[in-house]
N, C-alpha and C positions, 0 to 999 in steps of 0.2 A: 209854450204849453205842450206843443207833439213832446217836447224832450223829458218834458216832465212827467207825461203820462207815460211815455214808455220807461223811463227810471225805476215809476212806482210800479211798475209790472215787471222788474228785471230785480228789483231791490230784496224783495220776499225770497229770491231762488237763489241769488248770492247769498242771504245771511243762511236760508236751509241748511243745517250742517250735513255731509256726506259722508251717511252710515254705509261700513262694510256688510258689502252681501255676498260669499263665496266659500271659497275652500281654501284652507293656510293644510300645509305636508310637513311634517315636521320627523328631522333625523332622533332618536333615541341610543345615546353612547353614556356604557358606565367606566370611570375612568377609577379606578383601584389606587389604594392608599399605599399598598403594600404591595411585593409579590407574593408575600400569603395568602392574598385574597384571589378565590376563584373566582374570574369573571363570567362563566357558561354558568355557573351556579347562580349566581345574583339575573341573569338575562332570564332564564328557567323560570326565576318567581316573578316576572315582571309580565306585563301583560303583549308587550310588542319593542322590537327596535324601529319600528315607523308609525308616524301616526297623521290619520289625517283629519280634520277638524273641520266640521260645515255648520255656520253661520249664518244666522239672520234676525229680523224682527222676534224677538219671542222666542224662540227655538236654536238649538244647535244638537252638535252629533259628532262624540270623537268614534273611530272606529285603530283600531290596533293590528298591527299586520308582525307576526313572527314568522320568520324564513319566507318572506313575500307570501304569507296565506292569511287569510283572514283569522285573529284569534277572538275578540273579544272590541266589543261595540257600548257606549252608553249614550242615552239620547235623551233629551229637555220637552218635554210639550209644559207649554204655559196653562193652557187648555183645565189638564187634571193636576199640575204642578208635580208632576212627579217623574221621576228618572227609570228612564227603562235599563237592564242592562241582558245583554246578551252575551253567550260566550258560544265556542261554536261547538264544544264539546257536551253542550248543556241541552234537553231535549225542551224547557221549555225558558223562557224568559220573565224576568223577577221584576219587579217596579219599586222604589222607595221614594218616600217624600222628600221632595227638594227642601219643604218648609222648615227640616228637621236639619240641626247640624251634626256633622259626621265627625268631626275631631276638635281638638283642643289649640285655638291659635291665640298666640300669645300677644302680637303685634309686627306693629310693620314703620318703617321709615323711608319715602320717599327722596332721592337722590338724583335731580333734576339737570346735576353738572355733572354727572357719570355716564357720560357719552361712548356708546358703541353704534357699528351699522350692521344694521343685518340686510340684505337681499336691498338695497341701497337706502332704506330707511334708517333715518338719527332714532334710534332710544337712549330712554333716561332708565337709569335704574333702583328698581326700590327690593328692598330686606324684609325679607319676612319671617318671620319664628313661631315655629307650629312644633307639637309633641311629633312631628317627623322631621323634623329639621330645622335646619336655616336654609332658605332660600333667595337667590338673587336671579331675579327677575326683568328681563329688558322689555320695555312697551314704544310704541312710536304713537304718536298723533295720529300720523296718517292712517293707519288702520283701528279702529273705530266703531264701534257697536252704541246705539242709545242704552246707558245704563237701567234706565228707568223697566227698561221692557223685562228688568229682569228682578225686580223690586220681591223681596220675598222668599227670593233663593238663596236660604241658609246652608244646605250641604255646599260642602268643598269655602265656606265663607262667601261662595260668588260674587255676590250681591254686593257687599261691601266693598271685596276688591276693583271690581270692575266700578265704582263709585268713589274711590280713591283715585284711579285714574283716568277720570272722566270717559271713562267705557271703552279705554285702548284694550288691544287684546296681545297677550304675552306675545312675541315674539322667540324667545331666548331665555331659558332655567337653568340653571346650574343649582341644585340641591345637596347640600354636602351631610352623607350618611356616615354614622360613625366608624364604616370600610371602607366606603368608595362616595364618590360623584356621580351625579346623574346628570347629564347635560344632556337636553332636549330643546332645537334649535329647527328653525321654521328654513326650510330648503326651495320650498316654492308658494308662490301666493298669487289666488287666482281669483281675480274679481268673478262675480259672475249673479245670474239670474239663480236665486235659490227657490225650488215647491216644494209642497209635500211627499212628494214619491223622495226626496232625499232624506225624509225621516221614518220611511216606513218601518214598521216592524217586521221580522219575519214570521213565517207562517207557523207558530210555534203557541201551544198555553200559553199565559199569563198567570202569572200569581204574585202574592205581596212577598218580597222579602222579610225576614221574620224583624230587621229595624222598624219597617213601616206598621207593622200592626200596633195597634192600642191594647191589645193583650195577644198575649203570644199563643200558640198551641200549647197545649197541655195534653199527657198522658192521662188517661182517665185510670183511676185505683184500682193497681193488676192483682188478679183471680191466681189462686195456689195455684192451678193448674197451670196457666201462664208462668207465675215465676217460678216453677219445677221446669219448666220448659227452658227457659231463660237460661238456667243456672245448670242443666245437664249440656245445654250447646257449649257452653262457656268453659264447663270444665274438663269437654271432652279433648279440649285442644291446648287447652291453659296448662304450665309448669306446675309441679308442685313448688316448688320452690324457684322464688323469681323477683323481675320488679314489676310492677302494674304498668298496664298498658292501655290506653283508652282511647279506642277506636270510633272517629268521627264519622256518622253516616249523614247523607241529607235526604230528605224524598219528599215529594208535591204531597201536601195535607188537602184534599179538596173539602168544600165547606159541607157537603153529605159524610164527609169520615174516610171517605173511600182513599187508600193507598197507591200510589205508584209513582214509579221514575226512580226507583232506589239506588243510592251510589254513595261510596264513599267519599269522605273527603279528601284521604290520601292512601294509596291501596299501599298496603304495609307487605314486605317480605317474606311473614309468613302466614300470607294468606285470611289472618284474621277477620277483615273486610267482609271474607266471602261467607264465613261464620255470623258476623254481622247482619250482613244483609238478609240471610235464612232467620234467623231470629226475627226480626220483623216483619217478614213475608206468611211464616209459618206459626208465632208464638200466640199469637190472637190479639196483640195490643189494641187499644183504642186510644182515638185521640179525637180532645176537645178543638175544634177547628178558631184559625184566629178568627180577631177582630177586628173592625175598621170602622167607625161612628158607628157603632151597635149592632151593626150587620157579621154575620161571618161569612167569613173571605176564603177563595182558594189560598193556601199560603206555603211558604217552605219551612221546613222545620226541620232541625239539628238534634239526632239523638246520639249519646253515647253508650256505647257498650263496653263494657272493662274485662280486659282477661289478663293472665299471668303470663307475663314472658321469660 
């Protein structure tokens, strides 16, 4: 009878399955198709060649390190369901819905006898095909998250995948782009006690990324004045004769109308950007702030400006 009671009080914590709590590091190497392809160029658009990934119940946090410095961070609360992201270049931080899916996945085939090791763990490998690629994908058993926690997380497919492989967590990518590979390979793995201070955010705004809103900002119907405004900045620096050129700006919409944090998206060589940015500092625009269930939201918003080059 002692053996049986202590059995039945041993039996519940053997079958408890043993979810990963910690941090996985992972290398990022792009390997080129060709020697015409520039590899500093393809690294340039990418968010980090290291990454490191924190895990738990509900929540996780990749964060991206280029040239060993902090670039660019996204984080999971279950909480509001939604995706923080932060860059470090950026003065405030964006949020979008996890619930919302972000690209086009086509499918996938698990491959259970496609055995490699990573860091001494056996993975199996499954295929996947998304409008970014094909991807092959290594997972082990042994590392392991409850899928369940994550029910509902449509961006990046999460939800699905991590439910396809009973909540292993990638180990090993190899992504084949139509110039190069991307292979991102896990280098250390750290069990460990995960809290909240490993999800904090930084001391920075918040506002919706313009995916997460239910209706987007909107420019309220520009005034002569305004578009004499507009159209004299534009043509004091535009070609007469040229090709069109359109100059991506972003800046914080807050939900009183109010302006600021203006920057471009990619500052252009001859200085258009800086034209850009005066036009919306100085032109008088107004803008319709988004929305979010009926409310409006601080949010970010993408104007273009067009000049002749």
């Amino acid at each position: 009878m002692k053996n049986l009671v202590l059995f039945l009080i041993i039996f519940p914590v053997i079958c408890h399955p043993q979810y990963f709590s910690g941090e996985i590091t992972y290398q990022i190497e792009i390997l080129p198709k060709s020697d015409t392809v520039d590899v500093k160029d393809i690294i340039d658009m990418k968010h980090g060649t290291q990454a490191k990934y924190v895990i738990t119940s509900k929540k996780y946090k990749s964060t991206y390190f280029k040239n060993n410095e902090y670039n660019y961070s996204y984080t999971y609360d279950d909480k509001t369901k939604r995706m923080y992201d932060d860059y470090r270049d950026k003065p405030y931080v964006t949020f979008r819905d996890s619930q919302k899916g972000n690209f086009e996945y086509f499918g996938s085939n698990v491959y259970k006898d496609s055995i490699i090791n990573v860091l001494g763990h056996d993975c199996y490998m499954v295929v996947t095909k998304s409008e970014y690629g094909t991807s092959r994908t290594y997972y082990s058993d042994d590392i392991r998250v409850n899928y369940s926690d994550f029910e509902g997380h449509q961006a990046g497919n999460w939800y699905n995948k991590l439910k396809e492989v009973n909540g292993a967590i990638a180990l090993k990518t190899i992504t084949e782009y139509d110039t190069y590979y991307e292979i991102q390979e896990a280098v250390k793995i750290v069990e460990r006690n995960v809290d909240d201070n490993d999800f904090e955010l930084p001391k920075k705004p918040v506002a919706a990324a313009f995916s997460a809103l239910d209706s987007r900002a909107e420019m309220m119907q520009p005034t002569p004045e305004q578009i004499q405004c507009y159209q004299e900045k534009v043509s004091k620096v535009s070609s007469k004769d040229g090709e069109k050129y359109i100059c991506y700006m972003s800046f914080l919409l807050l939900k009183d109308g109010t302006i600021g944090y203006i920057e471009p998206y990619e500052k252009d060589d001859s200085g258009f950007y800086l034209v850009a940015s005066d036009i919306i500092q100085n032109c008088g625009f107004q803008f319709q702030p988004g929305i979010i269930n009926g409310q409006q939201v601080d949010s970010q918003v993408y104007f273009p400006v067009e000049f002749i080059k």
